[in-house]
C-alpha positions in Angstrom: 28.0 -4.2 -63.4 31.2 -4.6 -62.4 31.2 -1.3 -60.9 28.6 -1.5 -59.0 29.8 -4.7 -57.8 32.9 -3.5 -56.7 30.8 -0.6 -55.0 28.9 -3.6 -53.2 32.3 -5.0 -52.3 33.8 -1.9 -50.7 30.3 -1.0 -49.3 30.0 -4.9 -47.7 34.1 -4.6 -45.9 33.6 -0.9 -44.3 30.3 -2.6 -43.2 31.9 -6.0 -41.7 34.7 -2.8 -40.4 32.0 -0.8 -38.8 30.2 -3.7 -36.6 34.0 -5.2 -35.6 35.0 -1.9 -34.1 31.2 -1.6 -32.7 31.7 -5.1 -31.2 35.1 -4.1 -30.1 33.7 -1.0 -28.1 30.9 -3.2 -26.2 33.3 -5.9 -25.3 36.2 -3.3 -24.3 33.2 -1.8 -22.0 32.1 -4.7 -20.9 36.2 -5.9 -19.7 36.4 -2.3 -18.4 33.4 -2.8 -16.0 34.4 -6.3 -15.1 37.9 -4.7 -14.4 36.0 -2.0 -12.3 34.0 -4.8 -10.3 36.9 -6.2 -9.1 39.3 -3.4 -8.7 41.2 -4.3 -5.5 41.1 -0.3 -4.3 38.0 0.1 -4.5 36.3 -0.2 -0.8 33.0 -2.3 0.0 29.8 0.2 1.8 30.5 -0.6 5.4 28.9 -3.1 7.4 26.1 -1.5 9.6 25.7 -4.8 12.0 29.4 -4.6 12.4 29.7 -0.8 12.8 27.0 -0.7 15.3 28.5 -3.4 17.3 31.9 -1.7 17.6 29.7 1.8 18.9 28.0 -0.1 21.0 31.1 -1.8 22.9 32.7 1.9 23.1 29.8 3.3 24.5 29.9 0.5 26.8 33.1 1.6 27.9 32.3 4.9 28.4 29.9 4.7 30.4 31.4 1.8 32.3 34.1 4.7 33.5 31.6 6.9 34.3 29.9 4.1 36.3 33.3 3.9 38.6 33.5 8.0 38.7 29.8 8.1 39.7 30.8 5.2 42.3 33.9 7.1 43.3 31.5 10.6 43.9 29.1 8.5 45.8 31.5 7.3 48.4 33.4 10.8 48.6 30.0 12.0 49.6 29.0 9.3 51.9 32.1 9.3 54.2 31.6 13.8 54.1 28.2 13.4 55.0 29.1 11.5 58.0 32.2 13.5 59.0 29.6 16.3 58.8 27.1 14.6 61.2 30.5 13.6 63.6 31.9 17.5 63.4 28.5 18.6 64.0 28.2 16.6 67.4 31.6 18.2 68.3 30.7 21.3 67.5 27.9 21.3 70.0 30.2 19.4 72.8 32.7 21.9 72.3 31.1 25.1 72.2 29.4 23.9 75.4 33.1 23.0 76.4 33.9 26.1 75.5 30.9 28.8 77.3 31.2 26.5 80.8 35.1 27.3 80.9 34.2 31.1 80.2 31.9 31.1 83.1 35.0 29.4 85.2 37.3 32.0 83.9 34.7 34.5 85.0 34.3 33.4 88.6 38.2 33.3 88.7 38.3 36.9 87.8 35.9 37.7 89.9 37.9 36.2 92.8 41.1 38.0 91.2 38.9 41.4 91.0 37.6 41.0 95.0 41.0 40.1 96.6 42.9 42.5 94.7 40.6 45.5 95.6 40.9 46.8 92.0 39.9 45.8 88.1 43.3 43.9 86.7 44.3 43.2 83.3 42.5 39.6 84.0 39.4 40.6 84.9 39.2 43.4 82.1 40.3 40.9 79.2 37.6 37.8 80.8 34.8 40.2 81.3 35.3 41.6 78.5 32.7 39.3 76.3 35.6 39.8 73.1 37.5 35.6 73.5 40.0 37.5 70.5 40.7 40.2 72.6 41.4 37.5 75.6 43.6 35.6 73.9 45.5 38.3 72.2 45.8 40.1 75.5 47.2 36.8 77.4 51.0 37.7 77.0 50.2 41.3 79.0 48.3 39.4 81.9 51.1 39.5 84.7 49.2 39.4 88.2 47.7 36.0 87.5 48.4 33.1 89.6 49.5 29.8 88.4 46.1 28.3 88.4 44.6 30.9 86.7 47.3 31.4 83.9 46.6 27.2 83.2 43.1 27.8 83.2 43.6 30.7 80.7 45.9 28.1 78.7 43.6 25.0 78.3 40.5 28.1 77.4 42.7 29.1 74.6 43.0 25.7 73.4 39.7 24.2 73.5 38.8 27.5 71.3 41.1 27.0 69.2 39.6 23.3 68.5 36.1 25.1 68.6 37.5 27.2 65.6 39.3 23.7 63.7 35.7 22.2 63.9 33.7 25.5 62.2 36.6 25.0 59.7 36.1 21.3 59.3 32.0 21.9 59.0 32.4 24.6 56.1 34.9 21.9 54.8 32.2 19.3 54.6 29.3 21.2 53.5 31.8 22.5 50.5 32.8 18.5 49.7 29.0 17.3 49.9 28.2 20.0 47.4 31.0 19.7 45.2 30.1 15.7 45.1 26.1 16.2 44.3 27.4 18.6 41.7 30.0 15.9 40.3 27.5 12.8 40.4 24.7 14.8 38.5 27.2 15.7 35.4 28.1 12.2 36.0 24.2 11.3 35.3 23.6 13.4 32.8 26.5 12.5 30.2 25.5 8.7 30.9 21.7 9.6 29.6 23.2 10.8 26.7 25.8 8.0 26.4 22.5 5.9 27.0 20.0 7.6 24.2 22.8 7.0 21.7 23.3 3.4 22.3 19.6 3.4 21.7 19.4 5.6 18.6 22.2 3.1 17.0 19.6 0.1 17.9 16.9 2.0 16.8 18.9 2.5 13.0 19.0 -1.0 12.8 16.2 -3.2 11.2 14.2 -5.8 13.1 16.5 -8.4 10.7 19.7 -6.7 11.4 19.3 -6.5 15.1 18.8 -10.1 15.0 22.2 -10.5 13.2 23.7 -8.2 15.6 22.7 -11.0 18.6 23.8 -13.6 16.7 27.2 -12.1 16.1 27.3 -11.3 19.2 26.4 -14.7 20.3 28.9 -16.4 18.2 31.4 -14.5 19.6 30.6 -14.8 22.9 31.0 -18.9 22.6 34.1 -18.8 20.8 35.2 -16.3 24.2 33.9 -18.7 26.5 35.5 -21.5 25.0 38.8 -19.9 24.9 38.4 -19.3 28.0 37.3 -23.0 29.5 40.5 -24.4 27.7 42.2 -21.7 29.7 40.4 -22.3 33.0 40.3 -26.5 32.6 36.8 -25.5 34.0 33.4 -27.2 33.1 30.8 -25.6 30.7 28.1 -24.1 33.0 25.0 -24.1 30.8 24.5 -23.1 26.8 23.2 -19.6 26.3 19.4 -19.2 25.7 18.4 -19.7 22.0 18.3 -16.6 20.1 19.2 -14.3 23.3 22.8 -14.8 23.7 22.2 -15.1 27.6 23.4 -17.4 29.9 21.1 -20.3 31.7 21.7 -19.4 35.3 24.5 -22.6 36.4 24.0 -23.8 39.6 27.3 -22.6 41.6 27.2 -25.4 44.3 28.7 -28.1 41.8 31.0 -25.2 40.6 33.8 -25.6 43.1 35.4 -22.7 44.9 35.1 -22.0 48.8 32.2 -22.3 50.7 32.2 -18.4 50.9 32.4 -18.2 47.2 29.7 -20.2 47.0 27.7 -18.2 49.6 28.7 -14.6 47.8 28.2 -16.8 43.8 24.5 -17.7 45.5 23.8 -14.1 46.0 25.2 -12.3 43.0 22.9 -14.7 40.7 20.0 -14.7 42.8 20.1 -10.5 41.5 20.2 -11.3 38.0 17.1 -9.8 36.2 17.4 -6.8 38.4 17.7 -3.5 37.7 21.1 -1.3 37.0 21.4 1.1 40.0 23.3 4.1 39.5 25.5 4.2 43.5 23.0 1.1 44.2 24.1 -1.1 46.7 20.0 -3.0 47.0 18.1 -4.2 47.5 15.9 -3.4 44.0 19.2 -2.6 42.3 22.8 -2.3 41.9 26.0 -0.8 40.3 28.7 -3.1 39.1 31.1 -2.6 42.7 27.6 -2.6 44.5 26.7 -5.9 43.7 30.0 -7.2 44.5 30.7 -5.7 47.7 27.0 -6.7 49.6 27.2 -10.4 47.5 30.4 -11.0 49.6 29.4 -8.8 52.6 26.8 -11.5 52.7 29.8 -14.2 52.5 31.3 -11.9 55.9 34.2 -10.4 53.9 34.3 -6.8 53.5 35.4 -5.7 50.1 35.9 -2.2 49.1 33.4 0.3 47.3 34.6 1.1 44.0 35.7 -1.4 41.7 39.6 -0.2 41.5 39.9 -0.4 45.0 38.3 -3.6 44.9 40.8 -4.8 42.2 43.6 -3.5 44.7 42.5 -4.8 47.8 42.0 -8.4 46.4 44.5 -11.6 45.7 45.6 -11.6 42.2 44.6 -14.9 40.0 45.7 -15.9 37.0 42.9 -17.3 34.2 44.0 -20.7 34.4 43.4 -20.6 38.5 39.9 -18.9 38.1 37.1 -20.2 40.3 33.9 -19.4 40.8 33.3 -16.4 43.3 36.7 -14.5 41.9 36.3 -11.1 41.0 37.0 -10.0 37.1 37.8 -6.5 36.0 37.5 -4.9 32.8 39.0 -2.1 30.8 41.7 0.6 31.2 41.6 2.2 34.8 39.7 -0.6 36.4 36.2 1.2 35.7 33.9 -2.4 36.1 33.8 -5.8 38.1 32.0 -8.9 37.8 31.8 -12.4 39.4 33.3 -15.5 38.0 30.7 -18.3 38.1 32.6 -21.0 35.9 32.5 -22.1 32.2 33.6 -18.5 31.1 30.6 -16.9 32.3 30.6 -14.1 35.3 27.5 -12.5 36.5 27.4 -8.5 36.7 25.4 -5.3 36.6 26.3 -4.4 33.5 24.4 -1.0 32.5 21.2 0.4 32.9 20.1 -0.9 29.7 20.7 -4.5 30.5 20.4 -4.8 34.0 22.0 -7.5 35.9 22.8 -10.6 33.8 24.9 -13.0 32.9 27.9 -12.5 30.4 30.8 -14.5 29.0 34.3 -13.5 30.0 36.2 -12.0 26.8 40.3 -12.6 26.3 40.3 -9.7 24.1 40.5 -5.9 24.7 38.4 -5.1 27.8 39.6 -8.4 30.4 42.2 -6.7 32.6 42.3 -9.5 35.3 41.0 -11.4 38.2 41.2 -10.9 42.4 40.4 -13.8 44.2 38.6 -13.1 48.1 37.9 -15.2 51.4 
């Protein structure tokens, strides 16, 4: 008995040892995966919403500078095209110019040819039908009179500006091309730029996009609040529930000049419209567009791109914005909008959204304001 009892004895402590260590080994796993949980290197998936929203505002960007090149190519090509028209009238003038003072020459050599009784150097070099071989041949003409000799003179010029223009047409035609070429990379990188702003919508769920607006949102207040305290301007209407967009403020109890007000009235009679790429209306505008025929409307002439714009204009500091001011944004000057008050500015902003309403950031992209009339 007592054998076996001290048999039960040893039996029942390596038992009461085998489930401690067992219980040991499930709690020490369990602390181990706790510790895991909460391990301060390990990283967290990223945030899709957030990801997509910092794409998005880089493609935005983007194509914002492409935007201002595209603006830049259009204008290059519009002032060539008309040089081209302009050179081409000359052209016509001056060859005309040209052919009635080689008849002239003609009769004077004729004159030179009768009196003389014999062919000279004069009237072999004019009836010759070779103008190079006229002009290169002037220095050897010695018989001529005085009249003649400044006839020969003024010939050799207006040829000479016969040649310039040819020169300055070939000049042209090469620009124009070069610019067509230029404006249709231009277009064709934005497309892309533009399917993959919409492929990183399209990844997102019908839930997540609506987080995404919200964010946005959210961020746009806390902007346009920052902004106000800035300004010591008045709110100018909430944004639209669940669209992050502006109401449109009515920008005669905004302050500013009267042709502010007139170029303000303009700008947001556009909004819905479509992005333009060049577009100066009236079913469409670029960014520079809209502001350059909003105050053209006003009767002040602003430049065609937004840099120039940004150059030409009077500099204003946030806290002296007013409604009608121009605002620039990122690096380079590559896109403009028009204060309207409250933080808000109206713009055409791409050709996905169009001309709307947006609220002025203080971070990153904001470059400054130009104040005109």
């Amino acid at each position: 008995m007592e054998h076996r009892y001290g048999g039960s004895q040893v039996s029942g402590r390596a038992s009461r040892r085998g489930r401690s260590v067992a219980v040991a080994a499930i709690t020490g796993a369990i602390l181990l995966g706790t510790v895991a949980s909460v391990d301060p290197g390990a990283q967290a998936a990223p945030d899709p919403i957030n990801q997509a929203k910092a794409r998005l505002a880089q493609l935005d960007e983007q194509t914002a500078k492409m935007q201002e090149s595209y603006t830049e190519a259009q204008d290059v090509l519009d002032k060539a095209q008309k040089d081209l028209e302009r050179s081409q009238k000359d052209l016509k003038a001056q060859s005309e110019k040209v052919s009635a003072m080689r008849k002239a020459l003609g009769r004077v050599a004729l004159s030179d040819y009768q009196s003389g009784g014999g062919v000279s150097t004069t009237t072999r070099l004019v009836t010759s039908g070779d103008p190079g071989r006229l002009l290169s041949g002037l220095a050897t003409v010695q018989n001529v009179s005085e009249r003649t000799t400044s006839q020969l003179q003024d010939f050799q010029a207006e040829q000479a500006r016969l040649k310039s223009t040819k020169s300055q047409i070939e000049a042209d035609h090469a620009t124009i091309q070069a610019q067509r070429d230029h404006k249709a990379k231009l277009l064709a990188d934005a497309k892309k730029k533009e399917q993959e702003a919409k492929s990183v919508l399209d990844r997102l769920t019908a839930q997540q996009k609506a987080e995404l607006e919200r964010r946005q949102a959210a961020e746009a207040l806390a902007s346009a609040g920052d902004t106000v305290s800035r300004s010591g301007g008045r709110s100018a209407g909430q944004p639209n529930a669940g669209q992050g967009q502006a109401l449109i403020p009515s920008p005669s109890s905004q302050g500013g000049s009267s042709r502010a007000q007139s170029a303000l009235s303009f700008a947001l009679a556009q909004v819905g419209k479509s992005y333009v790429w060049g577009g100066t209306g009236p079913n469409g505008y670029d960014c520079s567009g809209l502001m350059m025929v909003a105050w053209g409307k006003a009767g002040v002439s602003l430049p065609r791109t937004a840099a120039a714009q940004y150059a030409a204009g009077t500099p204003v500091s946030v806290s002296d914005l007013q409604p009608g001011d121009l605002v620039f944004f990122y690096p380079g000057i590559t896109h403009v909008g028009m204060y309207i008050g409250g933080g808000k500015y109206v713009h055409a902003s791409n050709p996905r959204t169009g001309i709307k309403i947006s609220v002025l950031s203080q971070h990153g992209a904001f470059q400054g304001a130009r104040r005109f009339g």
